[in-house]
Every structure is written in C-alpha cells, then in structure tokens.
Backbone of each chain as ProteinMPNN parsed JSONL, in Angstrom:
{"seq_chain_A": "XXXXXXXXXXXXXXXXXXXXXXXXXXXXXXXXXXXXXXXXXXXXXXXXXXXXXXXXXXXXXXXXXXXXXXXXXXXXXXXXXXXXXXXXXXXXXXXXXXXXXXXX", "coords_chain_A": {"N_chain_A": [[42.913, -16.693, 3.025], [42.43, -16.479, 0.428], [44.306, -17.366, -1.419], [43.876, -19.903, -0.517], [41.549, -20.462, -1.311], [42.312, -20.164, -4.283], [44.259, -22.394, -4.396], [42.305, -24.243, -4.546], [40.82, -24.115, -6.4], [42.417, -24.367, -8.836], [42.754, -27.655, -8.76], [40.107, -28.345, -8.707], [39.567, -27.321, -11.101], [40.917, -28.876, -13.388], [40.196, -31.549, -12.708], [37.401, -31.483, -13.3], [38.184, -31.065, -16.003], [38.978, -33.165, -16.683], [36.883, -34.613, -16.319], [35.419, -34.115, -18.702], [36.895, -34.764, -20.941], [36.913, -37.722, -20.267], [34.151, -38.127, -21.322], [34.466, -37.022, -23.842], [35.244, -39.443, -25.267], [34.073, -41.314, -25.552], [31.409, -40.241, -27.055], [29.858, -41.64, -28.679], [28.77, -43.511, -27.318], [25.838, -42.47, -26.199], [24.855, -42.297, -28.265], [24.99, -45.097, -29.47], [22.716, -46.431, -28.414], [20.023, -47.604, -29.447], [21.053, -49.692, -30.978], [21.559, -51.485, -28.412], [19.321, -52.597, -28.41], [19.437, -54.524, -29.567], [21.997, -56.154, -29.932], [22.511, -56.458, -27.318], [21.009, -58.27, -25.873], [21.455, -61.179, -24.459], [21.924, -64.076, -26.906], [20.257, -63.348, -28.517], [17.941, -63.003, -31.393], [18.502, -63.113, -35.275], [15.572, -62.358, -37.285], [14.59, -63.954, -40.076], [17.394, -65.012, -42.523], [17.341, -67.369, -39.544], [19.817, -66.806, -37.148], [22.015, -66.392, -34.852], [22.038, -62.482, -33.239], [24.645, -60.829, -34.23], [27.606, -60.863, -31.686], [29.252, -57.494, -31.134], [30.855, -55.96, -29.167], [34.047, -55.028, -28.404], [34.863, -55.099, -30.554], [36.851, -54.745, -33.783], [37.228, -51.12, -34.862], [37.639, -50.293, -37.33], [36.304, -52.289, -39.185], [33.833, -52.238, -37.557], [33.09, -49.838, -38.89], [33.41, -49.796, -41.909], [31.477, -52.076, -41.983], [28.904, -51.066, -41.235], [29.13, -49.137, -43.013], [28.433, -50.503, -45.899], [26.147, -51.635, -44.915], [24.9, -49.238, -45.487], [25.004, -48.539, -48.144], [23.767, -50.934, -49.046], [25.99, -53.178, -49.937], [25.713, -54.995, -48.212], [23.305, -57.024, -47.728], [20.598, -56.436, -45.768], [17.581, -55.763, -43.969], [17.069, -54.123, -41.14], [19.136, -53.477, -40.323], [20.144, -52.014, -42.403], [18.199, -49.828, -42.659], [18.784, -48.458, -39.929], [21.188, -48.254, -40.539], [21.508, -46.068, -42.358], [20.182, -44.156, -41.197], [22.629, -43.088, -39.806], [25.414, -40.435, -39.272], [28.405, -40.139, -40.968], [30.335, -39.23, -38.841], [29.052, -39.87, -36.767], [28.876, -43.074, -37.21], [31.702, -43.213, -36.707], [31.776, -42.606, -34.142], [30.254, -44.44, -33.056], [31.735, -46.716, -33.624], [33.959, -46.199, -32.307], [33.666, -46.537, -29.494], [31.989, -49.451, -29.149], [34.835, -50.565, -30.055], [36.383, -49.8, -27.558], [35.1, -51.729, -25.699], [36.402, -53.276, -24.278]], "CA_chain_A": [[41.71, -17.349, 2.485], [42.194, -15.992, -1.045], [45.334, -18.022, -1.248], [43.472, -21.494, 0.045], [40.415, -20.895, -2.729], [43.493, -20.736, -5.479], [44.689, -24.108, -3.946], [41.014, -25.178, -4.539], [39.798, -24.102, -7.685], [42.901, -25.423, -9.593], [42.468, -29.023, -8.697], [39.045, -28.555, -9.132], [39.43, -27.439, -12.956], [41.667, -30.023, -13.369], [39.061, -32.415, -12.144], [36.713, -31.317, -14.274], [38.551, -30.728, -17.463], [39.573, -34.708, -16.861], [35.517, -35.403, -16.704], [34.985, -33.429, -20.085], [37.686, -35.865, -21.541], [36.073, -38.793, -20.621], [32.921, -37.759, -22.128], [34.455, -36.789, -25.119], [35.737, -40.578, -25.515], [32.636, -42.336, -26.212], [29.789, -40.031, -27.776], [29.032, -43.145, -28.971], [27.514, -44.216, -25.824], [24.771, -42.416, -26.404], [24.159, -42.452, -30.048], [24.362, -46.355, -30.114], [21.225, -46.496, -27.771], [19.27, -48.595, -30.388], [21.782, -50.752, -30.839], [21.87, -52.087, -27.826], [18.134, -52.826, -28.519], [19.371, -56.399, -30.605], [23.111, -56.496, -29.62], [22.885, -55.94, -26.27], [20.257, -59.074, -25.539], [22.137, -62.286, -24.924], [21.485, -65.055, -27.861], [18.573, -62.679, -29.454], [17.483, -64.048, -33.193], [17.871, -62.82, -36.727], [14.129, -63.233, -38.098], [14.892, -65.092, -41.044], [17.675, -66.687, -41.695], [17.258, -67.885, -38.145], [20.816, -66.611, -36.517], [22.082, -65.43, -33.762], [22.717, -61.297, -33.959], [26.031, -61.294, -33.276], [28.415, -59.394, -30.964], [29.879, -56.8, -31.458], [31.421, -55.305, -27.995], [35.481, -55.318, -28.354], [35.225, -55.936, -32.42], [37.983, -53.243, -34.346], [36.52, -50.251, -35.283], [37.499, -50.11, -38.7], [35.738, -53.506, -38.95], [32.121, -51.923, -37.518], [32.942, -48.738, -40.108], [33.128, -50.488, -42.7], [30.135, -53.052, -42.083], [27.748, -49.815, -41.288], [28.928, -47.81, -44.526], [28.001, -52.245, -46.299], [24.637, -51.976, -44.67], [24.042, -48.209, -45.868], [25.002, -48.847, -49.736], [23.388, -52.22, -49.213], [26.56, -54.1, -50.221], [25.396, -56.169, -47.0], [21.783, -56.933, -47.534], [19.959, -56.542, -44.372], [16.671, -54.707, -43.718], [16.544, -53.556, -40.392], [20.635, -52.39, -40.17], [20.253, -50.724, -43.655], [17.515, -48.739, -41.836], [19.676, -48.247, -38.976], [23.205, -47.203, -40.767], [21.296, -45.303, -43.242], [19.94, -42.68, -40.525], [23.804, -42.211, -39.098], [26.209, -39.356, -40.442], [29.57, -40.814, -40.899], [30.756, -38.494, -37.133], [27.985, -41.166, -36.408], [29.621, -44.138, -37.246], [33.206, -43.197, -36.649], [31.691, -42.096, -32.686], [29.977, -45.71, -32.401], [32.449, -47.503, -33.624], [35.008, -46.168, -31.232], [32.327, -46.655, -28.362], [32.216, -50.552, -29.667], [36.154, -51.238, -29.703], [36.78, -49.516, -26.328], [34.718, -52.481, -24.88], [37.064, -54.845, -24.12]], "C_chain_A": [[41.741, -17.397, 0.96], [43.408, -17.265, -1.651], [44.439, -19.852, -1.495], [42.369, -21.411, -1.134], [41.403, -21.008, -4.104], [43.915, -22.291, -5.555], [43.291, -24.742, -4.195], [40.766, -25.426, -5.787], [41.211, -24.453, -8.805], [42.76, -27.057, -9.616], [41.207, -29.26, -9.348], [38.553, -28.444, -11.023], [40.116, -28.264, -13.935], [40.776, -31.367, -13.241], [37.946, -32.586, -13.428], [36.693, -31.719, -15.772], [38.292, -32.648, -17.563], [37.782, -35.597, -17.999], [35.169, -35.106, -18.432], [35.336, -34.421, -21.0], [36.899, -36.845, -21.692], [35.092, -39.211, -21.577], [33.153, -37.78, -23.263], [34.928, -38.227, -26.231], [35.011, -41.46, -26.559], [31.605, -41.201, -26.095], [29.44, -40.998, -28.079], [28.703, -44.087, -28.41], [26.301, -44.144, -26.004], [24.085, -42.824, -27.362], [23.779, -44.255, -30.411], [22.988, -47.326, -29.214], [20.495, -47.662, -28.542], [19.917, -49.452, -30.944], [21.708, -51.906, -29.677], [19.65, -53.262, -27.418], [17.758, -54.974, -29.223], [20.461, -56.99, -29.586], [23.647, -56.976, -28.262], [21.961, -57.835, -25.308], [20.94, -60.63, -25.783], [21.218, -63.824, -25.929], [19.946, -64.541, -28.775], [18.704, -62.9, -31.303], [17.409, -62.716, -33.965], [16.444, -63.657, -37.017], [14.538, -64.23, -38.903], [16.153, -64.333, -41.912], [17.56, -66.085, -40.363], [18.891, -67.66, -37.564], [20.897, -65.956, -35.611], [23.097, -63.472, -34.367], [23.888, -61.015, -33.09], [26.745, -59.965, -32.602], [29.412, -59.008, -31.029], [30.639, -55.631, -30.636], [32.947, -55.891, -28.378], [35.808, -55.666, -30.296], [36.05, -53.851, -32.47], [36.942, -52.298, -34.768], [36.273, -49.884, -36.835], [36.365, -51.17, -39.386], [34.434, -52.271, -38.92], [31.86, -50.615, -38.782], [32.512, -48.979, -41.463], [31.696, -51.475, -42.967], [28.686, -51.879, -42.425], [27.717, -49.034, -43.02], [28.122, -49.506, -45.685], [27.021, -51.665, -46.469], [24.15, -50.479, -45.415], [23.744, -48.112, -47.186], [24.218, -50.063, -50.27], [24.42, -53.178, -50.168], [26.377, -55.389, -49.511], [23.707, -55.942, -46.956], [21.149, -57.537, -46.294], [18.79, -55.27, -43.747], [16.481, -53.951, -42.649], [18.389, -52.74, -40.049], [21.09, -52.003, -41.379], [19.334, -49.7, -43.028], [18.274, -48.022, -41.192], [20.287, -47.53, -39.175], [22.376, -46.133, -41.821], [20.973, -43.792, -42.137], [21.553, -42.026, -40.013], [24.499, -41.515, -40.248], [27.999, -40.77, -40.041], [30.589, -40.112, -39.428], [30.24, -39.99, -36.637], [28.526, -42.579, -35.809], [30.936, -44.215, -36.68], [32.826, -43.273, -34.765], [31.222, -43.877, -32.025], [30.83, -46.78, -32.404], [33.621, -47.821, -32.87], [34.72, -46.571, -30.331], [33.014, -48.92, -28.381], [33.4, -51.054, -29.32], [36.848, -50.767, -27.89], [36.188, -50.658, -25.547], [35.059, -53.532, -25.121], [37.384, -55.856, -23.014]], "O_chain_A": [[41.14, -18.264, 0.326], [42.941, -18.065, -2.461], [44.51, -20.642, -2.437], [42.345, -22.364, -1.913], [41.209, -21.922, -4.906], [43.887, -23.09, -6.491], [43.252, -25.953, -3.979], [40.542, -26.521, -6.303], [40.758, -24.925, -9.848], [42.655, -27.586, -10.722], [41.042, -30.063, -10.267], [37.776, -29.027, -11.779], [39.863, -28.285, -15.14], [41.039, -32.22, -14.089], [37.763, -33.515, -14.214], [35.874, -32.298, -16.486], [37.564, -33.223, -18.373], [37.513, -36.259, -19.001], [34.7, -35.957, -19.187], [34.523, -34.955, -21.755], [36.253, -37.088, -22.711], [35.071, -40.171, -22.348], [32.385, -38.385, -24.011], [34.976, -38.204, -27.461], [35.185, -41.985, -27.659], [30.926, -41.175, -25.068], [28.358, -41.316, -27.585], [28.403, -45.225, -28.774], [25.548, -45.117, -26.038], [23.05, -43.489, -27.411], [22.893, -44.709, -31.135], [22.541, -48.46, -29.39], [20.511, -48.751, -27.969], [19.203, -50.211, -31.6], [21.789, -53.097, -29.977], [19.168, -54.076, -26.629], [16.912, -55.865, -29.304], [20.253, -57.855, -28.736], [24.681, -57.593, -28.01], [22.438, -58.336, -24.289], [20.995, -61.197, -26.875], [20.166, -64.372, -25.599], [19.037, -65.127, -29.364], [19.662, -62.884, -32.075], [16.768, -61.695, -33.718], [16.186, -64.861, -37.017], [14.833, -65.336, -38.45], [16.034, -63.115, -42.049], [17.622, -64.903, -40.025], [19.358, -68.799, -37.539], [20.136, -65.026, -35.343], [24.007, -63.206, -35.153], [24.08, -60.97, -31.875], [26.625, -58.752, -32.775], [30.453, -59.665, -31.018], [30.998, -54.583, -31.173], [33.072, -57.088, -28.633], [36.683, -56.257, -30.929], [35.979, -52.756, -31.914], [35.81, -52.714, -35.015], [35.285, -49.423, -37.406], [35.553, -50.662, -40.159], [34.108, -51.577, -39.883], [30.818, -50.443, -39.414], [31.527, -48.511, -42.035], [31.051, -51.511, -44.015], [27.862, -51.837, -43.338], [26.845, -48.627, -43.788], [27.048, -49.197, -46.201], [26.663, -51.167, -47.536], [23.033, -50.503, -45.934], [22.643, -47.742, -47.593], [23.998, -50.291, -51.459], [23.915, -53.875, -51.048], [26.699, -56.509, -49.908], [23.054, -55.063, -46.395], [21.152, -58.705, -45.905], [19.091, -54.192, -43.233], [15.748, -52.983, -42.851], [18.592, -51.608, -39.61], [22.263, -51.669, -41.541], [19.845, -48.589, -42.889], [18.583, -46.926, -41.658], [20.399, -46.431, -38.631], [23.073, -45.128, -41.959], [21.45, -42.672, -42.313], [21.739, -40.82, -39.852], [24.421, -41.682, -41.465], [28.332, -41.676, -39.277], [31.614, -40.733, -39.145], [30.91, -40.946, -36.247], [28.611, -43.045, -34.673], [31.296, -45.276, -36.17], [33.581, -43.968, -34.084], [31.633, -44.408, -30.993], [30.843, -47.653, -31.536], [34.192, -48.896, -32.689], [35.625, -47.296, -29.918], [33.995, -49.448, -27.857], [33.419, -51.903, -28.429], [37.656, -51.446, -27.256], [36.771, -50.734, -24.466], [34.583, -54.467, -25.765], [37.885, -56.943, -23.299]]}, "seq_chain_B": "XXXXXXXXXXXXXXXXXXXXXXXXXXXXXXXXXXXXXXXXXXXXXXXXXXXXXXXXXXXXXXXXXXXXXXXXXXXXXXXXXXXXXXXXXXXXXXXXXXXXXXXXXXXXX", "coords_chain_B": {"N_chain_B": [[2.261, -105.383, -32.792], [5.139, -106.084, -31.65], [6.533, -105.327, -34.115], [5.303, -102.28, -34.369], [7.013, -101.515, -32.466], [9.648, -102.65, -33.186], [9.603, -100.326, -35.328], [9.452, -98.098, -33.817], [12.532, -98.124, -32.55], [14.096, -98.447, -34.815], [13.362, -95.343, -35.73], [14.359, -94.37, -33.552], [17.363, -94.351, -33.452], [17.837, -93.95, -35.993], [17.053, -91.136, -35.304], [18.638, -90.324, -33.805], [21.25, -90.375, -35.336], [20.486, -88.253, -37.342], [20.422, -86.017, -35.444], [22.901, -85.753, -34.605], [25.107, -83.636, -33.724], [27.067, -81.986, -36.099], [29.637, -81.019, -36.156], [33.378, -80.249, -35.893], [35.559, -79.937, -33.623], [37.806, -79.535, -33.653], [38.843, -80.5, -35.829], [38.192, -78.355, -37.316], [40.213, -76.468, -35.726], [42.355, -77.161, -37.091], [41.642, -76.765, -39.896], [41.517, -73.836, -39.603], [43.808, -72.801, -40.381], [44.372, -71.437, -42.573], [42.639, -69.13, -42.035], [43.815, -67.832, -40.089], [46.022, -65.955, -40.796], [44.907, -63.483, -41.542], [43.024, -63.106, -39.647], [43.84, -63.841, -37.007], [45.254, -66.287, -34.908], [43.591, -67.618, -32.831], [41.345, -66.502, -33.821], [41.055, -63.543, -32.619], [42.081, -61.387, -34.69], [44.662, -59.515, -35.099], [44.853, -56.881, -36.566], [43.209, -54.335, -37.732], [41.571, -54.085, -39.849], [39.911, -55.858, -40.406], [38.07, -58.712, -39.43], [37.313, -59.765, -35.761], [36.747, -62.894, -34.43], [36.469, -64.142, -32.641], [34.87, -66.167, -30.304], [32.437, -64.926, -31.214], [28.903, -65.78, -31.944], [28.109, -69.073, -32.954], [26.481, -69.301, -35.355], [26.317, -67.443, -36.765], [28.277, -66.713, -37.638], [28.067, -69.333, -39.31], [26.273, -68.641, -40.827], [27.658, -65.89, -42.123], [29.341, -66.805, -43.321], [28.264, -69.248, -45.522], [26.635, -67.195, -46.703], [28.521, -65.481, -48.069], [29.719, -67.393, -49.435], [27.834, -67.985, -51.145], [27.201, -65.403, -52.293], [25.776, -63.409, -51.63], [26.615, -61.876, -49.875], [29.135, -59.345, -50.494], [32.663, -59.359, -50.675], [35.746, -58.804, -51.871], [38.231, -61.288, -51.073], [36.906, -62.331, -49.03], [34.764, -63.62, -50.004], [36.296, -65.454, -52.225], [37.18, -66.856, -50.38], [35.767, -68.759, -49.036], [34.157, -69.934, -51.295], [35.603, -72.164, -51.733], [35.038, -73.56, -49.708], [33.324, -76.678, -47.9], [29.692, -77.521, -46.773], [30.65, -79.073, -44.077], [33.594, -78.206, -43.55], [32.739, -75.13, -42.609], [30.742, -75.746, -40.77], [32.55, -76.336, -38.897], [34.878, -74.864, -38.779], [33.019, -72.475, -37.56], [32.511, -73.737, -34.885], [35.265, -73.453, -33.904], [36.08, -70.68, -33.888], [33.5, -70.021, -32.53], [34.341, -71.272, -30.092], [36.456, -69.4, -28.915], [37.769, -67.461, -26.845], [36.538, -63.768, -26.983], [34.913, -61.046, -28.427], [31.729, -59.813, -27.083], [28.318, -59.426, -25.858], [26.85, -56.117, -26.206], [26.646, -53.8, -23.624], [24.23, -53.156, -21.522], [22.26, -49.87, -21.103]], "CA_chain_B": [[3.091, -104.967, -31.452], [6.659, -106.267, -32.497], [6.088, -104.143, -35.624], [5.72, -100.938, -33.542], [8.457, -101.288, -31.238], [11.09, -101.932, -34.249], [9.583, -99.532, -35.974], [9.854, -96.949, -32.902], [13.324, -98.374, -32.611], [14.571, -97.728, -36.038], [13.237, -93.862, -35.908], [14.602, -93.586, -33.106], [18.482, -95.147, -33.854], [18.045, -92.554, -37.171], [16.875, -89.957, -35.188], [20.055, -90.183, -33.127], [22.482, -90.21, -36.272], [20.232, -86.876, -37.867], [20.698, -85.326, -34.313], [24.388, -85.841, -33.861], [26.004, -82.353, -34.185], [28.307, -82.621, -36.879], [31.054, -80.046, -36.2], [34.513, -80.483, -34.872], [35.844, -78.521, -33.098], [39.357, -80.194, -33.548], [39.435, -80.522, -37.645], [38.251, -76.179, -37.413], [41.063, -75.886, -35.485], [43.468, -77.166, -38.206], [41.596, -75.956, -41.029], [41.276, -72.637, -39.455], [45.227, -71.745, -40.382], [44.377, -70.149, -43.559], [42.086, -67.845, -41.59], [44.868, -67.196, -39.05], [46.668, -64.963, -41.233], [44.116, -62.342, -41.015], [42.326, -63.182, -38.335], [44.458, -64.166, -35.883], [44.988, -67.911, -34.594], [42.336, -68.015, -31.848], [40.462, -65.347, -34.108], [41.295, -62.206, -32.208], [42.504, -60.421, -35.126], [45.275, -57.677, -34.564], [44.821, -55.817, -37.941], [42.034, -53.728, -37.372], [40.69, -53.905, -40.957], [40.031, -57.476, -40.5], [37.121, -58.422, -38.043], [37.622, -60.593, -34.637], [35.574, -63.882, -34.519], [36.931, -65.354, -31.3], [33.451, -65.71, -29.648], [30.503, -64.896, -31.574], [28.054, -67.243, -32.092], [28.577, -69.68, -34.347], [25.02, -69.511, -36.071], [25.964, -65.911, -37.184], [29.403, -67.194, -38.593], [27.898, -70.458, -40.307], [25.395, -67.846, -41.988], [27.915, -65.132, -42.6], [30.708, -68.189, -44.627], [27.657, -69.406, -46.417], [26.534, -65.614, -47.521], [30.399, -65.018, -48.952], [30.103, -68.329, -50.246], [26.903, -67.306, -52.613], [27.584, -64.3, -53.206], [25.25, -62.47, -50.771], [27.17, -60.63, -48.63], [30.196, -59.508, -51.346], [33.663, -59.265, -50.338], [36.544, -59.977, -52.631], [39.158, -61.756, -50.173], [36.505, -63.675, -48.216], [34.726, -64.683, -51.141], [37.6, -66.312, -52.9], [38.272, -68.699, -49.178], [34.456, -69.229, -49.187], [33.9, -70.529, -52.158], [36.215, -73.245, -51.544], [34.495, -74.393, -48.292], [32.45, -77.232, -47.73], [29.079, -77.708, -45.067], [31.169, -79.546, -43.16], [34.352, -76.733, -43.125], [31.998, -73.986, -42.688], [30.35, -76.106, -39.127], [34.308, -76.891, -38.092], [35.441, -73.732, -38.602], [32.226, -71.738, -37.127], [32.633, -74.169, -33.833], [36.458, -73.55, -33.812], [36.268, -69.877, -33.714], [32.97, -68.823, -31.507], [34.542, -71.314, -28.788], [37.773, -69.094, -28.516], [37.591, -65.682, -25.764], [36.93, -62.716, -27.419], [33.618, -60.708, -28.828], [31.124, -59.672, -25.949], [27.36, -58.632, -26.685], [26.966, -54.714, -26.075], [26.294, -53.991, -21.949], [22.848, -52.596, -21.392], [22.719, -48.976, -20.813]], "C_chain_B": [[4.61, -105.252, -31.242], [6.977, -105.235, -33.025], [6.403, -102.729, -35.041], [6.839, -100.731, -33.098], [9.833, -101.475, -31.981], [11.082, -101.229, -35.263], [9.772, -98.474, -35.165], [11.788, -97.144, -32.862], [14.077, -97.581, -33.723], [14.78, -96.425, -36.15], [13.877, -93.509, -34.9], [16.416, -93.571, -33.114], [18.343, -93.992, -35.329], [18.098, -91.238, -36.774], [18.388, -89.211, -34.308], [21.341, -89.539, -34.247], [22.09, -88.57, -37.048], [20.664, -86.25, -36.757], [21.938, -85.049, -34.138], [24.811, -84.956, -34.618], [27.207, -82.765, -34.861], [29.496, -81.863, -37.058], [32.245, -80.536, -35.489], [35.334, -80.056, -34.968], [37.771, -78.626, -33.291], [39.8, -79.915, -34.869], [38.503, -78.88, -38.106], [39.466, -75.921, -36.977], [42.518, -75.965, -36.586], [42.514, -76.443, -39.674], [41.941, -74.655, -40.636], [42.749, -72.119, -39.928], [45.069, -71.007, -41.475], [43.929, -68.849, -43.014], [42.773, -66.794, -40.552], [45.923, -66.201, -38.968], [46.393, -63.66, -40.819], [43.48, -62.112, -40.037], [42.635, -63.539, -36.978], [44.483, -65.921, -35.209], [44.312, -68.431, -33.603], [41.051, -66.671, -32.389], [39.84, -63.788, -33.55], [42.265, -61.336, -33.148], [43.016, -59.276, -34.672], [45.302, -57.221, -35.691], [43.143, -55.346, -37.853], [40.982, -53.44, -38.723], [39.783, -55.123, -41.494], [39.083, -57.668, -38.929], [37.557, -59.663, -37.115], [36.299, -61.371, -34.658], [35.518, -64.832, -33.589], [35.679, -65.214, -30.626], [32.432, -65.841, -30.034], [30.05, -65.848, -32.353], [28.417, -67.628, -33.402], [27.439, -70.108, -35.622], [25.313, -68.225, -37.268], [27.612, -66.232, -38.075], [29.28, -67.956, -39.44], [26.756, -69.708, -41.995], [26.128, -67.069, -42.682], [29.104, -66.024, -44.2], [29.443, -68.147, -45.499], [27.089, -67.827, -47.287], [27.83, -65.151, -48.365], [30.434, -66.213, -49.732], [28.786, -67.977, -51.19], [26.404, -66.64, -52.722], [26.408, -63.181, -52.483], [25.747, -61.445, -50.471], [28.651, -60.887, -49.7], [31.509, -59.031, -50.158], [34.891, -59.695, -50.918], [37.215, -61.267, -52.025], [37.973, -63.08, -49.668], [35.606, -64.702, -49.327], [35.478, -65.938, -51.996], [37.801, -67.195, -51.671], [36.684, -69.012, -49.36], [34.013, -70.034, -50.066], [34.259, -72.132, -52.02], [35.911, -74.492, -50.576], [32.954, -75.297, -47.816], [31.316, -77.177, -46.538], [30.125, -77.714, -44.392], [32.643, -78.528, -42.499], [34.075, -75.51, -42.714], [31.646, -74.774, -40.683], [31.92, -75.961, -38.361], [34.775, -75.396, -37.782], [34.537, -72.347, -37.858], [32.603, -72.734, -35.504], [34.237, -73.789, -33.544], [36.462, -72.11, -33.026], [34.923, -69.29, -32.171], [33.5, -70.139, -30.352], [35.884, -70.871, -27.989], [37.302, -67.585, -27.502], [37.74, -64.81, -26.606], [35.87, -61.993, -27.596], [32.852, -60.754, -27.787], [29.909, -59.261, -26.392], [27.498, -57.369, -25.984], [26.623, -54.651, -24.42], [25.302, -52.935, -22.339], [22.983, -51.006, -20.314], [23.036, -49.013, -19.22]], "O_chain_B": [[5.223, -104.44, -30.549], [7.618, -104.311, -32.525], [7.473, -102.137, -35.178], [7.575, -99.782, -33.367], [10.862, -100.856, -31.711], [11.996, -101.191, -36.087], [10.391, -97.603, -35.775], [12.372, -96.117, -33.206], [14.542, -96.445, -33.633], [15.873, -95.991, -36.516], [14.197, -92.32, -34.927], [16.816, -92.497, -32.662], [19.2, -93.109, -35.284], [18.732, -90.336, -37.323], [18.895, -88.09, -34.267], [22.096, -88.585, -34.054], [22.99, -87.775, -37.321], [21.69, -85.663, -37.1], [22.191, -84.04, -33.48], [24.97, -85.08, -35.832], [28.084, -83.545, -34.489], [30.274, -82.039, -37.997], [32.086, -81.234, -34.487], [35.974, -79.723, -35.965], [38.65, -77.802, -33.036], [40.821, -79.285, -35.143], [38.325, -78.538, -39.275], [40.083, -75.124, -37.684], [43.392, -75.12, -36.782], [43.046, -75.55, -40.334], [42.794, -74.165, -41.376], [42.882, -70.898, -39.846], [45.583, -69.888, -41.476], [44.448, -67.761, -43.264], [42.535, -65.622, -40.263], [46.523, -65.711, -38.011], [47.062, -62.893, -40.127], [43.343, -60.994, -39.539], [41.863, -63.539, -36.02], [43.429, -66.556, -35.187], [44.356, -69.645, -33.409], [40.206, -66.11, -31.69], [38.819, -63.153, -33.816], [43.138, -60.643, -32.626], [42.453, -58.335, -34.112], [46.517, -57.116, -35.858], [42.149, -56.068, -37.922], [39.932, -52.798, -38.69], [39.186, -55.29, -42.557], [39.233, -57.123, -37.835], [38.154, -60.578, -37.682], [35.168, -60.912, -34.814], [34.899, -65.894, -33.539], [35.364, -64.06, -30.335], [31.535, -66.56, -29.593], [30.606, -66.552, -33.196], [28.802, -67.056, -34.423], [27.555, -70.951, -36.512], [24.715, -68.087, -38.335], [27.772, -65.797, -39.215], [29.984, -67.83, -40.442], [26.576, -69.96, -43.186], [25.834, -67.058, -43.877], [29.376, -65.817, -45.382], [29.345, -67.17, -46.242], [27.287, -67.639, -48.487], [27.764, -64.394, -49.333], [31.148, -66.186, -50.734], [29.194, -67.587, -52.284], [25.25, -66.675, -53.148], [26.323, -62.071, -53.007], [25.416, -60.288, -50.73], [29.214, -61.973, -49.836], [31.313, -58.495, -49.068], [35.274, -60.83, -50.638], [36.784, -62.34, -52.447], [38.082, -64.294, -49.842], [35.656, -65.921, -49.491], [35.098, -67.083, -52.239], [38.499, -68.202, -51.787], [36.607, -69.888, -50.222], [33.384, -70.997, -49.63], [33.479, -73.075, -52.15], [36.244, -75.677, -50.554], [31.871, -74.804, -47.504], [31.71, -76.862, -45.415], [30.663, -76.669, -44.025], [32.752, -78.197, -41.319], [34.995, -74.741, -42.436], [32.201, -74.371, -39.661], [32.112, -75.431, -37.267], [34.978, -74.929, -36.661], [35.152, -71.313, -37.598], [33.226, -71.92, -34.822], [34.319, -73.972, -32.33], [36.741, -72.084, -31.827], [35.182, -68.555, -31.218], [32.806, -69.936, -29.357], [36.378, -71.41, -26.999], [36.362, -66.859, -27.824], [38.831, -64.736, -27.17], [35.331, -62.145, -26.5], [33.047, -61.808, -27.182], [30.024, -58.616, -27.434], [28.307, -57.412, -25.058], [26.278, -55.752, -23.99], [25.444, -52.072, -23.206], [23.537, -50.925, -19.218], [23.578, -48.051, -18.676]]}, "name": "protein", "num_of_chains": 2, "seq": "XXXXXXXXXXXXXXXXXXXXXXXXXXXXXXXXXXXXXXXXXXXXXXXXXXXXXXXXXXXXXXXXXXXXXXXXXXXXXXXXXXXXXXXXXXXXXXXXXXXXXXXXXXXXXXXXXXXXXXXXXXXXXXXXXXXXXXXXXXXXXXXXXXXXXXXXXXXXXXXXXXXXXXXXXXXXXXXXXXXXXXXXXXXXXXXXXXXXXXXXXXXXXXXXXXXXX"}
C-alpha cells in the first residue's frame, strides 16, 4: 500500500507543480482586469477624438511597455490611460504586457 | 416643383461624391513598403520593439499617423515618416494595414 501511495503522490506533485507554472505565466490576467473594461468591448469609442480603442491582444510586449511607461510620463497624452499606467509598478506592466503578447 | 426636384437632385449627386470613402486599399498597399521595414509587410511586425498593426481599427491608426504627424504623440522615427504623409496616405495606409490578420481585442474575463 505504502509503495502504491509513492506511485501516487509523485505524479500528483508533478501535476501540481505544472499548475503553479501556469499560473505563474500570466499574473497579468488578473492585474489587467480594468483593461479589459475598454479593450476588451468590440469597436468601443475614444470620447474625443472619436476613435476606435484599439486592440491590443497578440501586440509585442515591449511595444505595450513602452506605450504604458508614454502614458505614465505623459509623453502620450491621454487622460484616462495616464490614470491607468500611472497606478501600475513597473512588475505591473512587465506582468500585463506578457499576459497581452501570449494572446495570439 | 422643377426647382425642388433639381435642387434635391443636385444635394443629393454631391452628397454621393462627400460620402464616397476615399481610401484605397490598393495605393496603402504600395505605399505601405516604407512601413514594412519595421513593421512587417502585412504589418505583423517581428521586432518586438516595433508595434503590430495588422488589424486594428483603422480609426485608431488614422488618429495615431495624424498625432505623430503634429507632434502630439512624440516619437522620433515615426515622426520623421509622418510628417511626410498626406490625408489621403494616412486613409490608404490606415485601410491597408487594419484589413490584414493580426491584433485581437482583449477576451472578456
């Protein structure tokens, strides 16, 4: 019996460990929550100008890093994703942005 | 009653020519080779420092050219092709790129 729970509980931590992995892939699942509040809504409007807010599922990561650190210095003037990038830490950004390019 | 009807006429024979989308999608695809360097030639950029434009709307591209073109939204590189680019290269080249596969909006939790 002792034998057959050995044969168990390796696979099983094995199993596990795998799930942990996953998880540890995209934190930036969670964190970009309020993102998906604009991004996520097909053909949803910039107030003024009048554009569409565009998407950003499968874009490079360095790409969204860059735009976020833009919007936080306000090299990219934009009021509601200077709000936005200004609350993330740069873990933050680096976690959403990976999140972002994994969806391809 | 003449009067009316080639005056409805008229507005509406103008309203046709203001209406008629003026992009094409054909003379984006040849301008677009400068942008093809960096951006890839159906705008799926493989240099990851360099953003992918195969896809997204082309409202959000015709705004982002004109923002690089005065001086909004800075950027050395895109500034300098911006500048150079007329309405009409800016519609061509915004229809060129969001009707290529690429860019997805975010999937809902």
């Amino acid at each position: 019996m002792k034998s057959i729970n050995k044969l168990l509980v390796v696979p099983i931590l094995i199993l596990s460990a795998s799930f942990v992995t996953a998880d540890e892939i995209h934190p930036g699942k969670d964190k970009s929550e309020t993102c998906t509040g604009c991004h996520a809504i097909p053909g949803y409007n910039n107030v003024y100008p009048t554009y569409k807010v565009p998407k950003i599922a499968g874009q490079h990561s360095d790409y969204i890093v860059a735009a976020l650190k833009a919007y936080q210095n306000k090299d990219r003037d934009h009021k509601t994703m200077h709000a936005n990038a200004i609350a993330l830490s740069d873990q933050d950004i680096n976690d959403i942005a990976k999140y972002f390019e994994s969806l391809k | 009653m003449k009067i009316v009807q080639s005056l409805i006429l008229i507005l509406s024979i103008n309203l046709v020519f203001i209406d008629k989308s003026f992009a094409d999608f054909e003379a984006g695809k040849s301008k677009s080779q400068v942008c093809a360097a960096c951006h890839g030639a159906d705008g799926n950029s493989q240099v990851a420092m360099y953003p992918k434009l195969a896809g997204q709307y082309k409202d959000y591209l015709v705004n982002s050219l004109n923002a690089y073109k005065s001086g909004s939204r800075k950027n050395a590189i895109m500034s300098g092709f911006a500048t150079g680019l007329s309405d009409q290269d800016i519609e061509d080249l915004s229809e060129y790129f969001s009707r290529q596969d690429g860019l997805k909006i975010l999937p809902m939790k």
